[in-house]
N, C-alpha and C positions, 0 to 999 in steps of 0.2 A: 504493500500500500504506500502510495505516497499522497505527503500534506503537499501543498505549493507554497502559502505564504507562512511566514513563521508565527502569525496566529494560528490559523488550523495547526500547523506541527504543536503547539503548544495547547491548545482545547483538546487536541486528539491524547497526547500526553496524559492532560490532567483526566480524561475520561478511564483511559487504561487502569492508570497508579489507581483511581478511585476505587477500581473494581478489584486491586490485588492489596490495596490496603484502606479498607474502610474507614477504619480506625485512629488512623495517622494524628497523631496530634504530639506534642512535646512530649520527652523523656522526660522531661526534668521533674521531679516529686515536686508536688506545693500545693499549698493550701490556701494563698492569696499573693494579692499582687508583690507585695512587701517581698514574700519569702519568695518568688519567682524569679524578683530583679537580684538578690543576692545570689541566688543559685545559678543564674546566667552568667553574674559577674564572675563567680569559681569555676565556672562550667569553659573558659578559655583555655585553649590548652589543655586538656584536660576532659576523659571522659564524662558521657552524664551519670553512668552506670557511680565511676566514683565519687559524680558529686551527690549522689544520691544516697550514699553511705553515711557523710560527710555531715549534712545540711539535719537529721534528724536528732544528733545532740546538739548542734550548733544552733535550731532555734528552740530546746528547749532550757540550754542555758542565757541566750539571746534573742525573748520572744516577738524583740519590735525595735525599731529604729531609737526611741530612745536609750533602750539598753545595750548595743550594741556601742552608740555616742559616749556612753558611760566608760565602756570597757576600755581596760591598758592593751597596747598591741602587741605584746609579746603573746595574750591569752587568747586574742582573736589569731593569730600566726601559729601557735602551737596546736588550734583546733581545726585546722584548714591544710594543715603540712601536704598533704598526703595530696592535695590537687594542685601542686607545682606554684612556682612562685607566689609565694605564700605570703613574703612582704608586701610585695605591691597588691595584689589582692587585699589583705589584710588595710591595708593606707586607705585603699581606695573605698572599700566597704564602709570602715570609719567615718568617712568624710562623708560621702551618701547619704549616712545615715544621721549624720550631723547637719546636712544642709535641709534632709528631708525634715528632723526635729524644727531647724533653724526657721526654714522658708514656707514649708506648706503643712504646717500643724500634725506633721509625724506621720502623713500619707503620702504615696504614688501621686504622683500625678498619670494623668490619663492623658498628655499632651506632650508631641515628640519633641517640641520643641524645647519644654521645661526638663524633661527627661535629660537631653541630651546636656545640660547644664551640669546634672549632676557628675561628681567625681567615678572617673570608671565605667561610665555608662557611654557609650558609641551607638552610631545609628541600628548596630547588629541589636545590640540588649535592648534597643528603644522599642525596635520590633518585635522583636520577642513577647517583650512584654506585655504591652499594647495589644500585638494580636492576640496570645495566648490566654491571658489574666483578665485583657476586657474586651476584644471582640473588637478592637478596631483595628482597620489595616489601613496603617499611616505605611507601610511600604514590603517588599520582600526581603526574607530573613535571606542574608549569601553566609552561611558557613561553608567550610570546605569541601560537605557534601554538594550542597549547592553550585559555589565555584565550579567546580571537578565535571558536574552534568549539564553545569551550563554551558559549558565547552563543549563535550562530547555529544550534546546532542543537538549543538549548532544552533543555538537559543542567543550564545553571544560569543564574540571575540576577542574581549574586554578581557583584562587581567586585573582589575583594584576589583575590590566589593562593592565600592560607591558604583563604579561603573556599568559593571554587570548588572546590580540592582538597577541602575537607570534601563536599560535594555529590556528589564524582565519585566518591569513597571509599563514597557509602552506597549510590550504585546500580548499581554494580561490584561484581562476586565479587574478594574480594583476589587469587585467581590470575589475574585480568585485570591486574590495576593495571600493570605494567610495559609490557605489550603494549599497551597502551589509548592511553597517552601517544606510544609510537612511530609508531602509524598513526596520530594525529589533527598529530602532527607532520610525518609526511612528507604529509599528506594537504591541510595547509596550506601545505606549497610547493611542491607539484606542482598540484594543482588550485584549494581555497578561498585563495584567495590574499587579503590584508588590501584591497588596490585594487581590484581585478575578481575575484572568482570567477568561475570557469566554470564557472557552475549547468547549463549543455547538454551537459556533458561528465560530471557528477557521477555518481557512480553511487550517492549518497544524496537525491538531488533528490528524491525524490516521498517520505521521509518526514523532509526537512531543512524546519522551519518559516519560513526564513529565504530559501528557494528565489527566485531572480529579486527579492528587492526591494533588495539591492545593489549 
């Protein structure tokens, strides 16, 4: 089969994923927005599978932004070790959670552009969070699942995140954009995997341009 304009290859896409992963939605454990945006911010570098580990005594000795503002960072750095760069994680959490107490009464904001103010947060975690916590799609999440299949399946040419996201944004309906990112994610660690794809198992192989030369 083939799509002609890289919208249909992209509708056709998000039709397939739907139907081999219905369910597609963030790994990341949480319970509200709060604990979403700090488990994005650990979650760089860094499995979800580990920060999933990680985050269930981390918010039950640090249950909200004030308490976290509170804490010394060697406590917050010693609870975190285990998901890589753990200082700066640790600074950048802190401060988050400082400006979150400081500026908006110790909640999320729901707004990418206030988001993106705080410490540690990048348009990746803005979206995340947005899309997954409240159901808005201020834009597409590029991890390097995403990266990796935007390439391969000739969606974009782009090499920065910023970039690619702009690309995925004009040939996407904005009520995809949330959906879009979850199945090209789980779609990149179940099947297109970065070492071996399993282009024989794919069920995009015959309009993926990228099919068997990996």
């Amino acid at each position: 089969m083939k799509c002609g304009t890289l919208q249909e290859r992209a509708g056709e896409i998000v039709k397939r994923l739907t139907g081999e992963f219905p369910r597609a939605r963030t790994a990341l454990a949480h319970e509200d927005p709060f604990q979403l945006l700090v488990a994005t911010i650990l979650s760089a570098q860094c499995t979800d599978e580990r920060v999933n580990k990680v985050t269930p005594p981390l918010f039950r000795k640090y249950p909200g932004p004030e308490s976290f503002a509170r804490a010394g960072l060697p406590d917050i750095e010693e609870m975190i070790r285990s998901t890589g760069f753990f200082h700066a994680k640790a600074k950048n959490i802190k401060g988050c959670c400082a400006a979150l107490v400081r500026d908006y009464g110790g909640k999320v904001p729901a707004d990418i552009h206030e988001l993106v103010k705080l410490p540690g947060v990048g348009r990746k975690t803005a979206n995340v969070v947005l899309g997954s916590a409240f159901g808005i799609a201020s834009g597409v999440v590029v991890d390097t699942h995403v990266k990796r299949l935007a390439g391969r399946l000739g969606l974009s040419g782009q090499e920065t995140p910023e970039k690619i996201e702009e690309d995925l944004m004009k040939i996407l309906p904005q009520a995809g954009w949330i959906a879009f990112s979850h199945l090209l994610i789980w779609h990149g660690r179940k099947t297109c995997q970065a070492r071996k794809p399993a282009c024989p198992a794919c069920v995009l192989a015959d309009i993926c341009p990228s099919c068997g030369k990996d």
